[in-house]
C-alpha positions in Angstrom: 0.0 0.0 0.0 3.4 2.5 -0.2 1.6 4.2 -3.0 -1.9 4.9 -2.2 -0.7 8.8 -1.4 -0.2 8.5 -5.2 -3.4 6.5 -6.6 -5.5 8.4 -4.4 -3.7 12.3 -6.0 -4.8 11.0 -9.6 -8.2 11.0 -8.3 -8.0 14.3 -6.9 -5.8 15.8 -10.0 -7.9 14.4 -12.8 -11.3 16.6 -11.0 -12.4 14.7 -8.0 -16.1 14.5 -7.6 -17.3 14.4 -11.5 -20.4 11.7 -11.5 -20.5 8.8 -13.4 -21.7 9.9 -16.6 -22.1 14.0 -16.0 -18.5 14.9 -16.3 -16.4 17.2 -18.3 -13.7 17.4 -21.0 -12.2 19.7 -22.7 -10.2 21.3 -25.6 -6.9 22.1 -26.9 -3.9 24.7 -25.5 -5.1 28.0 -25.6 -9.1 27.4 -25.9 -11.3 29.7 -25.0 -14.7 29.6 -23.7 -17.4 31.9 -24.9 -18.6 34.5 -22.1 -22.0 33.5 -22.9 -21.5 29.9 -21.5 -20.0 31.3 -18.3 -22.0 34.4 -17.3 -25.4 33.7 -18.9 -25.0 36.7 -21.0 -28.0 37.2 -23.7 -27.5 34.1 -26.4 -25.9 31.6 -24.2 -27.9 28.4 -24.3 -31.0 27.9 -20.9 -30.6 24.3 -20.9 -28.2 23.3 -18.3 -29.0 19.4 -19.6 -27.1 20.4 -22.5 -24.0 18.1 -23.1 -20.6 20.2 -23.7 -18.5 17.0 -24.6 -18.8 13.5 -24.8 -16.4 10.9 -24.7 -17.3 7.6 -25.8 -20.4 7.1 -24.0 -19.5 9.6 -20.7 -20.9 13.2 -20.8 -20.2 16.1 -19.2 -22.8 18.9 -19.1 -23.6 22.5 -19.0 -25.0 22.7 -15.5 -22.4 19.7 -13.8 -19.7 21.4 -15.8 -20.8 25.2 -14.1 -21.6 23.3 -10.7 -17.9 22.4 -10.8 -16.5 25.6 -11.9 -18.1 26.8 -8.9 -17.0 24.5 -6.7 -13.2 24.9 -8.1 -14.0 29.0 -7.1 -15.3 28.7 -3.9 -16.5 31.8 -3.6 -18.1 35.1 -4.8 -15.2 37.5 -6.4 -14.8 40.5 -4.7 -16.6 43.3 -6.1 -13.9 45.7 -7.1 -12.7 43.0 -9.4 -12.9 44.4 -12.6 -15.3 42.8 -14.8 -13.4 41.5 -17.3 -10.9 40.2 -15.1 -13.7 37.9 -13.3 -14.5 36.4 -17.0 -11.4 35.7 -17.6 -10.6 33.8 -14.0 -14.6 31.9 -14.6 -13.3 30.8 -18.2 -10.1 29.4 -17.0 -11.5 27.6 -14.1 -14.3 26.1 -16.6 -11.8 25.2 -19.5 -9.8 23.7 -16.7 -12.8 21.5 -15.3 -13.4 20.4 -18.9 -10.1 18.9 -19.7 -10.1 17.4 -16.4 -12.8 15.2 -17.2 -11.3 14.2 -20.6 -8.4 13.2 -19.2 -10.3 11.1 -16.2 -12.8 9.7 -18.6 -9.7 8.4 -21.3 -8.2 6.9 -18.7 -10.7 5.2 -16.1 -12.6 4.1 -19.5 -9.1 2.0 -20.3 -9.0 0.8 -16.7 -12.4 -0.2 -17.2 -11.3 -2.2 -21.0 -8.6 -4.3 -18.8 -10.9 -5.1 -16.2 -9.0 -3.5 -13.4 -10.6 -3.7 -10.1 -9.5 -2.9 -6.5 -9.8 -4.9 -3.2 -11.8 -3.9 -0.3 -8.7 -4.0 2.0 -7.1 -1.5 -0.7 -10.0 0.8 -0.9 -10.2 0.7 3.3 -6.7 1.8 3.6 -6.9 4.4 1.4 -9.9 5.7 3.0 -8.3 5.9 6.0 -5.3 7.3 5.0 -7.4 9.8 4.0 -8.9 10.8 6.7 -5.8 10.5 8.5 -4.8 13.8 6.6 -8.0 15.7 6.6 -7.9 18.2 9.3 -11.1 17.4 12.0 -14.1 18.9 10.6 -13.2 19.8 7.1 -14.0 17.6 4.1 -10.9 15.7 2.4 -9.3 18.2 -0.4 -10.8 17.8 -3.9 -13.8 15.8 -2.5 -17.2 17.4 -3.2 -19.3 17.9 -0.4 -22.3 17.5 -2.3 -21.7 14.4 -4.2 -24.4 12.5 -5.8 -23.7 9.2 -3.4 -23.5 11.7 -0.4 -21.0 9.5 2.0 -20.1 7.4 -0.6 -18.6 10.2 -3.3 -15.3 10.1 -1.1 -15.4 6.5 -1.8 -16.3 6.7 -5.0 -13.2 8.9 -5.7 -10.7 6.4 -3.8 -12.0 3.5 -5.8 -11.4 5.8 -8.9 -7.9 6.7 -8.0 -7.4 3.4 -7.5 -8.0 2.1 -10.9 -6.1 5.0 -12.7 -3.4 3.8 -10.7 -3.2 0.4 -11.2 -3.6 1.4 -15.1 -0.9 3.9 -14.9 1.2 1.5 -13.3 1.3 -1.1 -15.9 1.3 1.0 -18.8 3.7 3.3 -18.2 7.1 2.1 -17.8 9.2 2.8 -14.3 11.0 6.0 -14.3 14.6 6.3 -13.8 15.6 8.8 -11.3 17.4 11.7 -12.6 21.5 12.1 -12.6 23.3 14.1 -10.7 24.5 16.2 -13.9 20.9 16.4 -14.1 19.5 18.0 -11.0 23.0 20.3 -10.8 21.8 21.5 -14.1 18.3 22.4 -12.6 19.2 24.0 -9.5 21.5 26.0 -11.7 18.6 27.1 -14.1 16.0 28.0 -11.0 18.4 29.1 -8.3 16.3 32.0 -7.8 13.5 30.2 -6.8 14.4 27.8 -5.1 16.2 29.2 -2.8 14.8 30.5 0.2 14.3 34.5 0.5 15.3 33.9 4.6 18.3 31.5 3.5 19.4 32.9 0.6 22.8 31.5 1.0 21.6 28.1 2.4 22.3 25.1 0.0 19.1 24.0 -2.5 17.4 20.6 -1.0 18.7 17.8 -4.3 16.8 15.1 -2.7 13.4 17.7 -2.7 14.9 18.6 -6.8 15.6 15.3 -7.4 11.5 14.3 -6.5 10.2 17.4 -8.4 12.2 16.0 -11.6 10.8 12.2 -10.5 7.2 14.1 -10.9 7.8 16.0 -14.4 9.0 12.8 -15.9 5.9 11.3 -14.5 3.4 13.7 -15.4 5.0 13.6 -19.0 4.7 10.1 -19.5 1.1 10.5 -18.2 -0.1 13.2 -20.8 1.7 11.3 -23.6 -0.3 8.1 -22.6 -3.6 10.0 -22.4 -2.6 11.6 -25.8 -2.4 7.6 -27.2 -5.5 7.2 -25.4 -7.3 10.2 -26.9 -6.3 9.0 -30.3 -8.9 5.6 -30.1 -11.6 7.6 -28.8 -14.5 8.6 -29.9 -15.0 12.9 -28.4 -17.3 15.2 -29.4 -17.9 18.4 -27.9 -20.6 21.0 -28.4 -20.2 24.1 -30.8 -20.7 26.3 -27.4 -17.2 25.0 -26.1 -15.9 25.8 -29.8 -12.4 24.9 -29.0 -11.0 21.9 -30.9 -9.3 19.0 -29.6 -5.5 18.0 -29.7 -4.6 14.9 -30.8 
């Protein structure tokens, strides 16, 4: 169980608390959504049952995929914000929750394809470490209070992290830690910032750089995998979220 801290971040980073099938999913670098979709400006479509994007036979829709963007926000603006300035952080936030969901969707539909299941003792332990973390009184980070399975959304969410995991883990292949040339190089390119402002003259952490560069070669072997994945499925997104796709 070393790595449930890991399987049960996938969860969290790939837009913990998406339903089954109301999800979301996304576009390309650089997409914009319209103003209309975010603000209910005149023209924007009424029906929040409207689906944004699909992939294969999971949907995400207007109303989850604004119910989530909220949810990311947590709260109102404040109201000197300039108007255009709160557009701008409202289509970010939603573009964000839509490629989430793409990228959850590609890959719990794959762990799905292989038949990847996981136990009750794994799903217990999780849970618990979990909690473990969660400061009394405060729900677990990334978990939606207001799930659709109440209780059961955080476990919902573990057994989903689980499964990307276990996918991840036999279809990626190990990563190799980095060299010594390597991280010397780093530290020399981001000095600035990694250094702290108190210790400016203190030595940089390698073992802390050395686990940053572990995660980059991680995360880039993850987004070329969901790339390959993207490739064999079938998306389609509404002409509201007029974006494209990358493949």
């Amino acid at each position: 169980m070393k790595s449930i801290s890991k399987m049960v971040l996938v969860a969290v980073v790939l837009g913990a608390g998406c339903s089954k099938h109301d999800g979301t999913r996304a576009q390309g670098k650089g997409g914009m959504v319209p103003q209309a979709l975010l603000d209910g400006a005149p023209g924007a479509v009424a029906n929040l049952s409207e689906i944004l994007i699909s992939v294969n036979d999971a949907v995400l829709t207007r109303g989850e995929a604004l119910r989530q963007m909220d949810l990311r926000l947590g709260s109102s603006p404040p109201p000197e914000m300039p108007a255009d300035r709160v557009v701008m952080i409202r289509n970010k936030v939603l573009s964000k929750v839509i490629d989430d969901f793409v990228k959850r969707e590609l890959l719990l539909q794959e762990a799905r394809r292989l038949q990847i299941t996981a136990s009750e003792a794994e799903i217990e332990g999780a849970l618990r470490l979990i909690r473990k973390r969660t400061p009394e009184g405060r729900d677990p980070k990334g978990i939606l209070a207001d799930g659709p399975a109440g209780s059961d959304s955080l476990r919902n969410e573990v057994i989903t992290g689980l499964h990307i995991e276990k996918l991840l883990a036999i279809s990626l292949p190990s990563a190799s830690d980095p060299t010594e040339a390597d991280i010397s190089a780093f530290i020399a390119q981001h000095a600035e910032r990694l250094r702290r402002p108190e210790q400016p003259d203190a030595p940089v952490d390698r073992a802390k750089v050395k686990l940053l560069l572990k995660q980059q070669a991680r995360a880039e072997a993850v987004a070329k995998y969901v790339k390959t994945l993207q490739k064999k499925a079938e998306i389609k997104h509404s002409a509201t979220v007029h974006a494209p796709i990358e493949k």
